[in-house]
Every structure is written in C-alpha cells, then in structure tokens.
N, C-alpha and C positions, 0 to 999 in steps of 0.2 A: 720379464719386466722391462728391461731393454730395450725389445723389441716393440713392445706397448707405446714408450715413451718415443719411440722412433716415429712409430706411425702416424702419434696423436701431433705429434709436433709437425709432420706432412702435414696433414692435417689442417692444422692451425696456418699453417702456411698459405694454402691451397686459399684456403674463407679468407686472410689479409690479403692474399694479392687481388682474389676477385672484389674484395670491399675498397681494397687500393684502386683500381679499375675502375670501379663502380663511380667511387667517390672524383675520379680524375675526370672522366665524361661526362658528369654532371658539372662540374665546376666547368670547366671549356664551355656546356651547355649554358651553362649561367651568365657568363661572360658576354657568349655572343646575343644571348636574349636582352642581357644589360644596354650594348652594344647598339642592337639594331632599333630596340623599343626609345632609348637616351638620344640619337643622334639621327637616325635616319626617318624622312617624311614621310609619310601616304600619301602614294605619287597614284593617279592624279588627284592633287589636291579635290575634297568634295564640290568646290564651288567653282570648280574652275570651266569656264568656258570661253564662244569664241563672241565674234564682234557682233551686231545686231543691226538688222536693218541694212544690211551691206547692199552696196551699188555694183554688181559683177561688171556693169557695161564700162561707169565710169573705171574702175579699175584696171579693167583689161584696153583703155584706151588710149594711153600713152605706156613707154618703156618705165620698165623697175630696173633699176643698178642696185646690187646686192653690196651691200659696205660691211655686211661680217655672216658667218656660216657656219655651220657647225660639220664636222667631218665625219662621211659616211661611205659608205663603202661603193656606191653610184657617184659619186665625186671622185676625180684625179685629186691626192694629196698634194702636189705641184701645179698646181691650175689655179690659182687664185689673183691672177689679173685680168684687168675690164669686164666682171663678172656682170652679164646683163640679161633680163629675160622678157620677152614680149609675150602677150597674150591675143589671140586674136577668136574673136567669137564665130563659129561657122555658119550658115544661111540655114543649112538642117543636119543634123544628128548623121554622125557615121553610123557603119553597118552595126557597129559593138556600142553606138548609144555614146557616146563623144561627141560636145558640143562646142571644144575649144582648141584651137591648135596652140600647142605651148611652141617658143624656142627660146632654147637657151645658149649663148655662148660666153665661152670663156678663155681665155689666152693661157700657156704655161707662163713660170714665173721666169723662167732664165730665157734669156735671149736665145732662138729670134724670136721667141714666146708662139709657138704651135698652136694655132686659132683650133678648140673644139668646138665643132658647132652641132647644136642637135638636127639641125633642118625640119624637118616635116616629121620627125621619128617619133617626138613624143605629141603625145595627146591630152586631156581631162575632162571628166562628165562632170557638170553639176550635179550634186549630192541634194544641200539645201543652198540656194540662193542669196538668199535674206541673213543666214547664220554663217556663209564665207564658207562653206563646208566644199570642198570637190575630191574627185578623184586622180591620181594624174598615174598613167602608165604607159608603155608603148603601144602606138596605136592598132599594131596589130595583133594587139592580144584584148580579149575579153574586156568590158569594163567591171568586170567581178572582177577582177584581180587585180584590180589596179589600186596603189595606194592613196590613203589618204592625204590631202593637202588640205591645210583649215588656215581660213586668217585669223588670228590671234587677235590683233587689234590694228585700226585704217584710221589714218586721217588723209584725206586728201588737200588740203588745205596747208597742213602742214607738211606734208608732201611724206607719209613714212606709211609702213606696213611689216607690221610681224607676221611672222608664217611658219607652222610647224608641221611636224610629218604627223598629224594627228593628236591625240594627246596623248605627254609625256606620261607614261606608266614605271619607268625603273628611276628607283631611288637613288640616292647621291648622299653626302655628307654637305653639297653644295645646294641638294633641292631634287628638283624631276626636272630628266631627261627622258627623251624619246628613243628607240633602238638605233642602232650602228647602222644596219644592214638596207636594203631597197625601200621596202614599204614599211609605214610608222615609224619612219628615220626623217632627223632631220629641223634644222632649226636656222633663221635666217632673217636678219634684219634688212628692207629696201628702202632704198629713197629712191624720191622721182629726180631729184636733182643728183647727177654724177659726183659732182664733189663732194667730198666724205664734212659733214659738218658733224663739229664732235660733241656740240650742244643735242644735240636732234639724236645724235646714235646713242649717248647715253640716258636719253629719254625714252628708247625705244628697248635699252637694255634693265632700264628702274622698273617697265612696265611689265617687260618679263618676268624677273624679279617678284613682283609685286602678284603676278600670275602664277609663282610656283617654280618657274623654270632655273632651270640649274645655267648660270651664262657663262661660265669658267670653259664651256664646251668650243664657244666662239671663237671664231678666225679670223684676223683680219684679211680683206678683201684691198688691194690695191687699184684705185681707181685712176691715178697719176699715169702720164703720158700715153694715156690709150689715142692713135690715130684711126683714121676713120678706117683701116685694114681691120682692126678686133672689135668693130662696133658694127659694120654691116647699115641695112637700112632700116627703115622703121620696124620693117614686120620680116621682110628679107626670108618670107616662108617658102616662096615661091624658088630663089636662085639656092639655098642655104643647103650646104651640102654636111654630112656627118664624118665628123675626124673623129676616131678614138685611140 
C-alpha cells in the first residue's frame, strides 16, 4: 500500500510539473503576443511609399550635405563630419547597367578629421525614375546586388530630401526601421544648403514620422568648420581617391 501511494504521488508529481511547464510557456507565450500585437507596428506601414514624379536630373545636379544619418554597418561610427554626396549622371550605362556615379565624403570626428572619400567606387542604376527608386553598390559588382536607395520625400525649393535604404521592414516600439547591415540599411536627412537649419531638419524628421519611420535611429551630422580640404570640388569624381 505504500508503495502504491509512493508511486501515485510520482505520479501526480510528474502531470504538475509538466502542467507547471505547460502553463509557464504559455503564459511567457501570452506575454509576448500581448507585447508584440499592443506596442509594435506593421513595418512597412501598408501605405507607405516614395516621392512621385521625381526629377533624377534636377537632383543629381547640385551637392546634398547630409545633416543626420542613421548608423549602419557601411558607415564609420566616427565619421560624421562635413558629410556630403554628389550625384553625377553618366553619358551611357556601365558594363553592370549603372547609370550614375555616386561620391560620397566624409571627415572623422576627432582632429585632424581623416577625409573618407568614396572616389569613383561606388555606383547606382536607376530602378524607377519618376518613383526615386535606385540601386546603389559598388561598381564593380553586378547591379543585382546592389541595394536599394529610394527618396522618401524631395523638395527642391525647399532645399531637403529623405532617403532610405529601401523600405523599413523591422519593427521598433518607436515605429519602422530599415536593417543595420549593407543593403536595405539605412536612413538620412539632406539639405542643399550646408548649414544645418533646425526648422527644415525637423520638417524633414515630422515627415518621416508621419511615413512610419522610426527617427530615434538618427545622428547628428556636424556640418560646422568644414574647409575646402573635407569638401573637395563639385563632382571631384575624376581626382577623388578612396580612404577606408
């Protein structure tokens, strides 16, 4: 009889801990479905899109200064002085379908500030035109592989442009972001005028906002005492050599 009662009471033991168990992973389960359905968006938002009727020529025809950025793993985390990028449209298409020379450069933050320049290195194919849509990667790889780069929203008048690595697909508690890493990374406010107007950058960061985007990701971009050593010349494709 003892023994009976020994057993049954395993037993009984064995069915609470697996009901204890049971009941403990659901609950965690519960939590996080609370959790993720209560607080987090559907990145990317359904409606979200890019600009319409874009002007690629006017665009690419004076200099963008980046006045905030989002940090990714193709960016030095220390490089965010006189951040500026020229666009220049080519006469015909490289061998990989590239119809735009990118350059971009950028200074470290600590003195004597290390000028990175991309030179001739990187590239972009227009995607869609008219929808701001391109691809941008180095130009001697494939234009399959190359990531996306889409304008968000262009005024030219106003002198500002949003630019994302695509669109933001991973959620936030703050909204959608786009990834860390090379391609579909990526988020970055321009003006055409170098100095940082802080009317204009927070109209360009409400828009975001208003797009879905998560702006907590942003960096400030120092635009102050760049001499003509960290800005180079208009297009500067030709002399521009690659620091990394």
């Amino acid at each position: 009889c003892f023994f009976s009662i020994v057993v049954h009471f395993q037993a009984y033991r064995r069915r609470a801990s697996v009901m204890y168990t049971m009941q403990f992973v659901a609950h965690i389960l519960g939590l996080l479905l609370v959790s993720s359905s209560g607080t987090l968006p559907t990145c990317p938002p359904a409606d979200f899109d890019t600009v319409r009727n874009f002007d690629l020529s006017v665009f690419a025809a004076k200099r963008w200064y980046i006045q905030e950025q989002m940090q990714v793993s193709a960016v030095p985390s220390h490089a965010h002085f006189c951040i500026h990028a020229d666009y220049k449209q080519l006469d015909k298409k490289t061998f990989w379908g590239y119809d735009i020379q990118v350059h971009n450069v950028a200074a470290d933050d600590a003195p004597p500030h290390k000028v990175r320049d991309s030179g001739t290195f990187i590239c972009a194919k227009t995607v869609d035109a008219t929808a701001g849509k391109l691809a941008v990667g180095p130009c001697f790889l494939p234009s399959f592989l190359a990531g996306p780069y889409w304008v968000i929203a262009y005024s030219e008048s106003e002198g500002y442009a949003l630019i994302s690595g695509g669109a933001p697909t991973h959620s936030t508690e703050n909204g959608c972001r786009t990834g860390l890493g090379v391609n579909n990374a990526g988020l970055w406010i321009f003006t055409r005028a170098q100095a940082r107007k802080k009317a204009l950058v927070q109209k360009v960061r409400q828009i975001a906002i208003d797009k879905g985007f998560d702006v907590s990701v942003l960096e400030h971009v120092n635009q102050t005492g760049c001499s003509a050593t960290y800005l180079g010349s208009n297009h500067g494709i030709e002399s521009a050599t690659l620091t990394v």
